[in-house]
C-alpha positions in Angstrom: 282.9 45.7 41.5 279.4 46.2 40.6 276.5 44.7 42.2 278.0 44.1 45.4 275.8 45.6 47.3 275.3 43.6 50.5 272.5 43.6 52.8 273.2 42.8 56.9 270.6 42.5 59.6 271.5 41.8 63.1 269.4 41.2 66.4 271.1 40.9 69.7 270.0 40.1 73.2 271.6 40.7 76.5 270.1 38.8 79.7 270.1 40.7 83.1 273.0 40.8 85.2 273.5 42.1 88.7 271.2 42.8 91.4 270.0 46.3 90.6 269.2 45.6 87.3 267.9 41.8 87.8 264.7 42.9 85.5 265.9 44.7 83.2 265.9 43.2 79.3 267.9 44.7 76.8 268.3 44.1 72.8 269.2 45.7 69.8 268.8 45.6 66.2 270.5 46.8 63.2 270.9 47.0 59.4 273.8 47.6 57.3 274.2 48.5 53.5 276.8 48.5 51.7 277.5 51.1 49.4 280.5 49.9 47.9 283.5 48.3 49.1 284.8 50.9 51.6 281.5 52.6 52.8 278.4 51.3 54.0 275.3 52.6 56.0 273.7 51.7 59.3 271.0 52.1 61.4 270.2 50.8 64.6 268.0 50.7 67.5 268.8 49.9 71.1 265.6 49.5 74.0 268.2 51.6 76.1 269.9 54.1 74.0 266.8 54.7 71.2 267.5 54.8 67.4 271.0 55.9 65.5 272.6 55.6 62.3 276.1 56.4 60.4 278.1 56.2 57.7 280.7 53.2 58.0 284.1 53.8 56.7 286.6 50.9 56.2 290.2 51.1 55.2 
């Protein structure tokens, strides 16, 4: 199908739980786009974990 490239952003926020980690904040954020139908690509960022990005595959 042409043209269906689709664009996704995300942002996500998780509030502190627990004693030992009553100050910590932690969030994410993402894009996706979609290739075609079946493949897309992402990138994301977590405050934790630092930046990453892939190749989606679905079947």
């Amino acid at each position: 199908m042409a043209g269906f490239n689709f664009k996704r952003f995300w942002l996500g926020y998780q509030p502190p739980t627990g004693e030992d980690i009553a100050n910590e904040v932690t969030w994410n954020t993402g894009i996706e786009y979609y290739l075609s139908r079946d493949f897309s690509l992402t990138a994301s960022y977590d405050n934790r974990f630092g930046a990453g990005g892939g190749l989606a595959v679905r079947f």
